[in-house]
C-alpha positions in Angstrom: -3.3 25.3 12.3 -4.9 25.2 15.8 -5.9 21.5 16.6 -10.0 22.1 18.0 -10.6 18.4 17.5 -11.9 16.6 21.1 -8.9 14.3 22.1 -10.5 10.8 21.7 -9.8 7.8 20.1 -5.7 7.6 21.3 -6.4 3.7 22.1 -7.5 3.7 18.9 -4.3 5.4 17.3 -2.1 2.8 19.6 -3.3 0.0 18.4 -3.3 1.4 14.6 0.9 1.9 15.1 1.5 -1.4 16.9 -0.7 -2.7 14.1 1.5 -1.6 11.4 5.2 -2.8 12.8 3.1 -6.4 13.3 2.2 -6.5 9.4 6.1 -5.5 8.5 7.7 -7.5 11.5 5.5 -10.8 10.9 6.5 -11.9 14.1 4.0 -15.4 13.8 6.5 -16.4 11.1 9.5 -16.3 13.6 9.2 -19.4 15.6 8.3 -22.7 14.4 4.1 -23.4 15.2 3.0 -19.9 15.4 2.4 -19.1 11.7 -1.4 -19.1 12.1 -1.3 -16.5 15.4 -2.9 -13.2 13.8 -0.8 -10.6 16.2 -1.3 -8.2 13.2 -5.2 -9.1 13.2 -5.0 -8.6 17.1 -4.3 -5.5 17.0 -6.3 -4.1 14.7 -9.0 -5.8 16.6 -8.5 -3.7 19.1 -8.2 -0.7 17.3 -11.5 -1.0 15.7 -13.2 -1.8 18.9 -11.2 1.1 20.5 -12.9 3.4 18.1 -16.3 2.1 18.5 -15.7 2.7 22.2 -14.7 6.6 21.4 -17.8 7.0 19.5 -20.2 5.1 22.4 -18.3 6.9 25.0 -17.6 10.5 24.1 -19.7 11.2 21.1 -16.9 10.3 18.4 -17.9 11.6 15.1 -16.8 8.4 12.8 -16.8 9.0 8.8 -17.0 6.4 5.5 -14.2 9.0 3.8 -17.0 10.3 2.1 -17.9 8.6 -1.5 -14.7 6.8 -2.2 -14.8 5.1 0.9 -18.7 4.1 0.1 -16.6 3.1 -3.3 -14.6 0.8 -1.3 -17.4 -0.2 0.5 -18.7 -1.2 -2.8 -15.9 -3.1 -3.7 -15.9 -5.4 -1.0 -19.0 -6.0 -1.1 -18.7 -6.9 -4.6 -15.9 -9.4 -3.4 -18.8 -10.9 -1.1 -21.4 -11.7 -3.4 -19.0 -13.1 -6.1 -19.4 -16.0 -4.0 -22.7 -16.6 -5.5 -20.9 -17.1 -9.4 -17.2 -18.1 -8.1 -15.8 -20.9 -10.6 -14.5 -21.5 -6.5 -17.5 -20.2 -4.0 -15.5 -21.2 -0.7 -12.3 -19.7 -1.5 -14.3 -16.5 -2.4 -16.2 -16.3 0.8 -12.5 -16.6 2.4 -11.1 -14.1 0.2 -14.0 -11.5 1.5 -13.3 -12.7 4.9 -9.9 -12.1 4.9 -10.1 -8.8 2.9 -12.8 -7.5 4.8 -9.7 -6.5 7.4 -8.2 -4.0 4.5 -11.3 -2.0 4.3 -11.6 -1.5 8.6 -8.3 -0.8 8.8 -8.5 2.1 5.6 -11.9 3.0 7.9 -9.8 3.3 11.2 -7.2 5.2 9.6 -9.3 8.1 8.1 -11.1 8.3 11.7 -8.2 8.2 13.8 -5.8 10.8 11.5 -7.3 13.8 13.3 -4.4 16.0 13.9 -1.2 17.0 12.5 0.6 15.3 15.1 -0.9 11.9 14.4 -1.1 12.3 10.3 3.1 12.8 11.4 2.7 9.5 13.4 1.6 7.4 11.2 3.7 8.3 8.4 7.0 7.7 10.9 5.3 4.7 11.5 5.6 2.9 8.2 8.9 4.6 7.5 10.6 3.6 10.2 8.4 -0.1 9.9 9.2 -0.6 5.9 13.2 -1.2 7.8 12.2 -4.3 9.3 11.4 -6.5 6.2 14.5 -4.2 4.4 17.3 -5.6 7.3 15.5 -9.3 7.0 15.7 -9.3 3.3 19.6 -8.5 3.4 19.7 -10.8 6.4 18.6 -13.3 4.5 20.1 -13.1 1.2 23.5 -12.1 3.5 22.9 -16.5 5.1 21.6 -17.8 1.2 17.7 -17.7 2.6 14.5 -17.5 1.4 16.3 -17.0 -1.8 13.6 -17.4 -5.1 14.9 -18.7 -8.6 18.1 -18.8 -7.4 19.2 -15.6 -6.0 16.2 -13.5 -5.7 16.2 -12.6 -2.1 12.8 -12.5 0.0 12.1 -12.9 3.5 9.3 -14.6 5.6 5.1 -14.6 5.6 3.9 -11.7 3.3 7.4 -10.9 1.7 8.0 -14.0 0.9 7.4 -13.1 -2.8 10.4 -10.5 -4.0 7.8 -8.7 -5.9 5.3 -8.1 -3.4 8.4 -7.3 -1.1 9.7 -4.9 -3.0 6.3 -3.2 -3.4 6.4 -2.5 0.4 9.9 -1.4 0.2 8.9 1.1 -2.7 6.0 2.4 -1.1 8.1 2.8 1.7 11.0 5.0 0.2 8.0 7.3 -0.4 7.0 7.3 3.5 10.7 8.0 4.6 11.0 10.9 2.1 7.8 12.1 3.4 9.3 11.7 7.3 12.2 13.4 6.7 10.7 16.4 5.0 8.4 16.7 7.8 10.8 16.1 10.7 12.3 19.8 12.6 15.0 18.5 14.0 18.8 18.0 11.7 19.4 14.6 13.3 16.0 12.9 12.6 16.5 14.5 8.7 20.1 12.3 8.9 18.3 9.3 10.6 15.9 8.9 7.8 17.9 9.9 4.9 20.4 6.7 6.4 17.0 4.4 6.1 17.1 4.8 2.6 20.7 2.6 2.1 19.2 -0.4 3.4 15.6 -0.3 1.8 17.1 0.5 -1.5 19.9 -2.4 -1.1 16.7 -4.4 -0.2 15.0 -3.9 -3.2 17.8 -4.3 -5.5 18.6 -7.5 -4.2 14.8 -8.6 -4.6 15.9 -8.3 -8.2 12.0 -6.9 -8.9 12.1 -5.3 -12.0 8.7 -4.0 -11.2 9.9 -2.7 -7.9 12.8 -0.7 -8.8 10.6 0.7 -11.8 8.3 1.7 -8.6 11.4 3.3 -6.2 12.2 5.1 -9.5 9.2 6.7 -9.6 8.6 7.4 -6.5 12.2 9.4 -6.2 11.3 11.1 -9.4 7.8 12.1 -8.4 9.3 13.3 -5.0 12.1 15.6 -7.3 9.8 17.2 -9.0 7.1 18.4 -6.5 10.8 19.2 -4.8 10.9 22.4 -7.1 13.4 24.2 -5.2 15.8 21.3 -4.8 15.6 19.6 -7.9 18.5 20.4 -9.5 20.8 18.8 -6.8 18.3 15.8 -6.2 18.2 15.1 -10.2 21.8 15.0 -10.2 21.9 12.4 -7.4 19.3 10.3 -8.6 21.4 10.4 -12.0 24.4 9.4 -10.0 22.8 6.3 -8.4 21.0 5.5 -12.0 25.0 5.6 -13.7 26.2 3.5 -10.6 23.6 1.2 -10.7 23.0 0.7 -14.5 26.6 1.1 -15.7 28.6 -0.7 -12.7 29.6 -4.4 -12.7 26.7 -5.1 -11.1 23.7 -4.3 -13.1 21.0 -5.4 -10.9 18.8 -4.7 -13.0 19.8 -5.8 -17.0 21.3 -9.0 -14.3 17.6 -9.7 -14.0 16.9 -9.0 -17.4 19.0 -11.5 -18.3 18.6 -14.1 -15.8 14.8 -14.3 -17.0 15.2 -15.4 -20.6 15.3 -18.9 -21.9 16.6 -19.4 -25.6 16.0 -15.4 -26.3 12.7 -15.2 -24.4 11.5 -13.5 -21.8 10.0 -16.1 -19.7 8.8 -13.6 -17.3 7.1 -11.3 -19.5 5.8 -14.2 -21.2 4.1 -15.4 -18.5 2.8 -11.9 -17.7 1.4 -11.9 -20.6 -0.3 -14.7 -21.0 -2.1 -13.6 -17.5 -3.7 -10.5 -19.2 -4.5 -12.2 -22.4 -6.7 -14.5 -19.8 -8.0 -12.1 -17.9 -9.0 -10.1 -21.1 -10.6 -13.0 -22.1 -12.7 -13.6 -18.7 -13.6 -9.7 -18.7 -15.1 -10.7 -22.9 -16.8 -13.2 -21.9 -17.9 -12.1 -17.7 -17.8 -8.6 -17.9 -19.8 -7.7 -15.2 -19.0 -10.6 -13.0 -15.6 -11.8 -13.5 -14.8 -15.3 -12.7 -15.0 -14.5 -8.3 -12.7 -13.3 -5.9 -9.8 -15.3 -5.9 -10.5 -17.7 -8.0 -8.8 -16.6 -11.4 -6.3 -19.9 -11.7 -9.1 -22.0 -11.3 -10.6 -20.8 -13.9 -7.7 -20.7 -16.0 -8.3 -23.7 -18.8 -11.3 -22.4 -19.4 -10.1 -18.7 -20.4 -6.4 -19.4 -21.5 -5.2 -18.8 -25.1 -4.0 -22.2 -26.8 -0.9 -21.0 -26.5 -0.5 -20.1 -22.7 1.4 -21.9 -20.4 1.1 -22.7 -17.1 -1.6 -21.4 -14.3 -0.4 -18.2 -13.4 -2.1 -14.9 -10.9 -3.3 -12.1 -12.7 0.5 -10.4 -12.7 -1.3 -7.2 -13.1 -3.9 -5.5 -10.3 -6.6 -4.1 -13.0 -6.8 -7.5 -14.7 -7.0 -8.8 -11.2 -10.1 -7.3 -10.5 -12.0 -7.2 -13.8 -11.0 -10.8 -14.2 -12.1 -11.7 -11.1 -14.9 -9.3 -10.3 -15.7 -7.6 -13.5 -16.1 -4.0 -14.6 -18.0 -2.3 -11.9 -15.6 -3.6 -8.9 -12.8 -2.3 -11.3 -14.6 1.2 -11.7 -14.8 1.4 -7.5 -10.9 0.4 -7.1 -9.8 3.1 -9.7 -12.6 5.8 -8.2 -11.2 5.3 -4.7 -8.1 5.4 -5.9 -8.2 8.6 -8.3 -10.3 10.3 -5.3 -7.1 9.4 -2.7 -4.9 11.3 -5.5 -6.7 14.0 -5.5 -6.9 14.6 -2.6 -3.7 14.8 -1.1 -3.2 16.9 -4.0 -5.6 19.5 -3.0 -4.5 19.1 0.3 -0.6 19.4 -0.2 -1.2 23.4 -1.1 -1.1 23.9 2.2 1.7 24.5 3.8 1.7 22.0 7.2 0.1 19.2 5.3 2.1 19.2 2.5 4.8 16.7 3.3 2.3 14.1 4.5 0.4 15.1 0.9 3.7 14.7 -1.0 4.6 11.3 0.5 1.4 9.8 0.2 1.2 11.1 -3.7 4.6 9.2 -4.3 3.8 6.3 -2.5 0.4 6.1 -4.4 2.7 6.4 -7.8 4.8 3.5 -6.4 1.5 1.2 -5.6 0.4 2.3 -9.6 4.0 0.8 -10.9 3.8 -2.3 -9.3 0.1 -2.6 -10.3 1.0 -3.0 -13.6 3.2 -5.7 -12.9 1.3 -7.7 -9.5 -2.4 -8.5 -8.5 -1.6 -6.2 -5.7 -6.0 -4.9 -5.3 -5.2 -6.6 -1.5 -2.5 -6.0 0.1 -1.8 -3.3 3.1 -0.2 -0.4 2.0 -2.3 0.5 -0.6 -5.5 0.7 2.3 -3.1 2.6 4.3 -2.6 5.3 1.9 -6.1 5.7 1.1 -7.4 5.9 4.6 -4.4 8.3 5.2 -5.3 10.3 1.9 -8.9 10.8 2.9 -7.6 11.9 6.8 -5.9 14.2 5.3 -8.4 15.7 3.0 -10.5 16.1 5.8 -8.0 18.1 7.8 -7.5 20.0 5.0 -11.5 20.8 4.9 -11.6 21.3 8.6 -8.6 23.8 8.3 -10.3 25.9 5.6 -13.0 26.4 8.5 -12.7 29.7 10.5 -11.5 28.6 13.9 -14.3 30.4 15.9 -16.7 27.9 13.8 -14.9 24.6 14.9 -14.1 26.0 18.5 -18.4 26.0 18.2 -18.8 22.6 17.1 -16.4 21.3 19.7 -18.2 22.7 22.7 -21.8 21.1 21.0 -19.8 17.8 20.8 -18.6 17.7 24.2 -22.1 19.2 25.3 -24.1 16.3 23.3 -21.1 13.3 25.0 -22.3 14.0 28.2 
């Protein structure tokens, strides 16, 4: 492919990487006092207003990510107005303010991913970034820290829940694969085959059951669209199922275990009883849901006799047609479907297709943990989509004959100045 596309917007793409290794280093929850410092939120300030400035400056053409980004659009706005019918109107105005960031951020991503080079970028980015909370986690656990019923380990700010921990970690087994297929040079392949040890230590010792389901399908997503090295990478991955499954220490059935009481399941239980609620909010407020955020308030009002105690949604779909009813459910699942397809269009060819690959797998990963999370707002999943539509658009721009685009450069520079 020969990159036409007018160099702009690198501010932009800086801020977007520091961005990232702020969200996975949470460095406001390393000293005492500085919890409420938004470094992450800084930086994506800037690269937002760094993009702006590309399109005021030099003619930057800026895109929506066609109709699934107006989906998401949708969505959010959805997550605004639910203010006006929230069992809890101020915590729903501060859910849409604080989830307003997702959707700029997906924006920025599908603007700034312009070239192979940055698509490559990013991706090294969150492989190399998902590391941080993996080393903390065993650093933590390693000290008897932030440990959760016991012996669950989790770390600080955002991954202070194993779960949601784990779900970055298995989303990010799917950006390190993705990195290392891409990379041209034998030591980088070694460098990011060794960042797999400690994320999947990490999520093993998060004890998510959810999680490892999610790193399982992400390696076996990844061995299948790896047709010509399958055979070798099934025998692996049945190598480290037999190790981990059959050896002393059974993270896994351990957690199994670990979560009954008297026979039960206290775990699933509770899951349960979250989706028999939310089924009975989306009955009885199908097209509204009960507000953004505000699904534990309404809670007694919803819950089966026979639920227990307050709980989240445990599940992203319920999350959102509990809270927000069908139609923001329909735009999540559009967007979402539209990101898959995508990148699988796009993985045919031949220099996107590890990017396309990774970004697949780490879309199965975020679909595992769905089932088992309200995960509808959380980073990587924003990430991926604004990376998916980036790289459908390359994909577009690259089925265009170069004499065309060298054309429409010229007329863009022409009209900038």
């Amino acid at each position: 492919m020969r990159d036409v596309t007018p160099r702009t917007g690198g501010l932009a793409f800086a801020g977007l990487l520091v961005f990232i290794f702020l969200v996975y280093a949470n460095p406001g929850n390393w000293f005492e006092g500085m919890e409420d410092v938004g470094f992450a939120k800084i930086a994506a300030g800037f690269a937002s207003v760094a993009l702006l400035g590309s399109w005021l400056l030099y003619g930057r053409k800026l895109t929506l990510g066609g109709w699934p980004g107006l989906a998401l659009i949708g969505l959010f706005a959805i997550v605004g107005f639910s203010a006006l019918w929230s069992y809890w109107p101020s915590y729903s105005v501060a859910t849409f303010l604080e989830g307003i960031k997702y959707l700029a951020i997906c924006l920025v991503v599908a603007n700034v991913i312009d070239s192979k080079q940055r698509l490559h970028g990013i991706i090294a980015a969150l492989a190399w970034a998902s590391l941080i909370p993996a080393i903390g986690c065993i650093s933590s656990w390693s000290h008897g820290e932030h440990l959760v019923d016991g012996d669950r380990a989790g770390w600080i700010g955002i991954f202070g829940n194993p779960n949601d921990l784990a779900y970055y970690l298995a989303v990010g087994v799917a950006m390190v694969l993705s990195a290392r297929e891409a990379a041209s040079r034998r030591i980088m392949k070694v460098a990011y085959l060794g960042l797999l040890v400690p994320i999947g230590v990490a999520i093993l010792l998060t004890q998510s059951r959810g999680g490892m389901l999610a790193a399982g399908a992400v390696l076996a997503l990844w061995t299948l669209r790896s047709v010509k090295r399958a055979p070798a990478l099934i025998g692996i991955a049945i190598a480290l199922g037999c190790v981990l499954y059959l050896g002393p220490s059974n993270t896994f059935g351990h957690r199994m275990e670990t979560a009954q009481s008297h026979g039960v399941d206290l775990s699933a239980q509770g899951r349960l009883d979250a989706w028999r609620t939310g089924l009975n909010i989306a009955a009885e407020r199908p097209w509204t849901g009960v507000g953004a955020g505000a699904f534990m308030i309404a809670w007694p009002d919803f819950a089966p006799g026979d639920a227990g105690a307050a709980r989240t949604e445990h599940n992203t779909f319920i999350q959102l047609i509990g809270e927000l009813g069908i139609p923001a459910l329909l735009l999540f699942v559009l967007a979402l479907v539209a990101g898959v397809l995508a990148v699988s269009r796009a993985a045919k060819q031949a220099y996107l297709a590890p990017y396309a690959r990774g970004v697949q797998c780490g879309l199965a990963g975020f679909a595992v943990c769905s089932l088992f999370g309200g995960i509808a707002f959380t980073w990587p999943i924003y990430l991926l989509l604004g990376i998916s539509f980036a790289t459908a658009r390359l994909a577009r721009e690259d089925a265009v004959p170069i004499v065309d685009r060298e054309a429409a450069r010229t007329l863009q520079l022409a009209g900038a100045h």
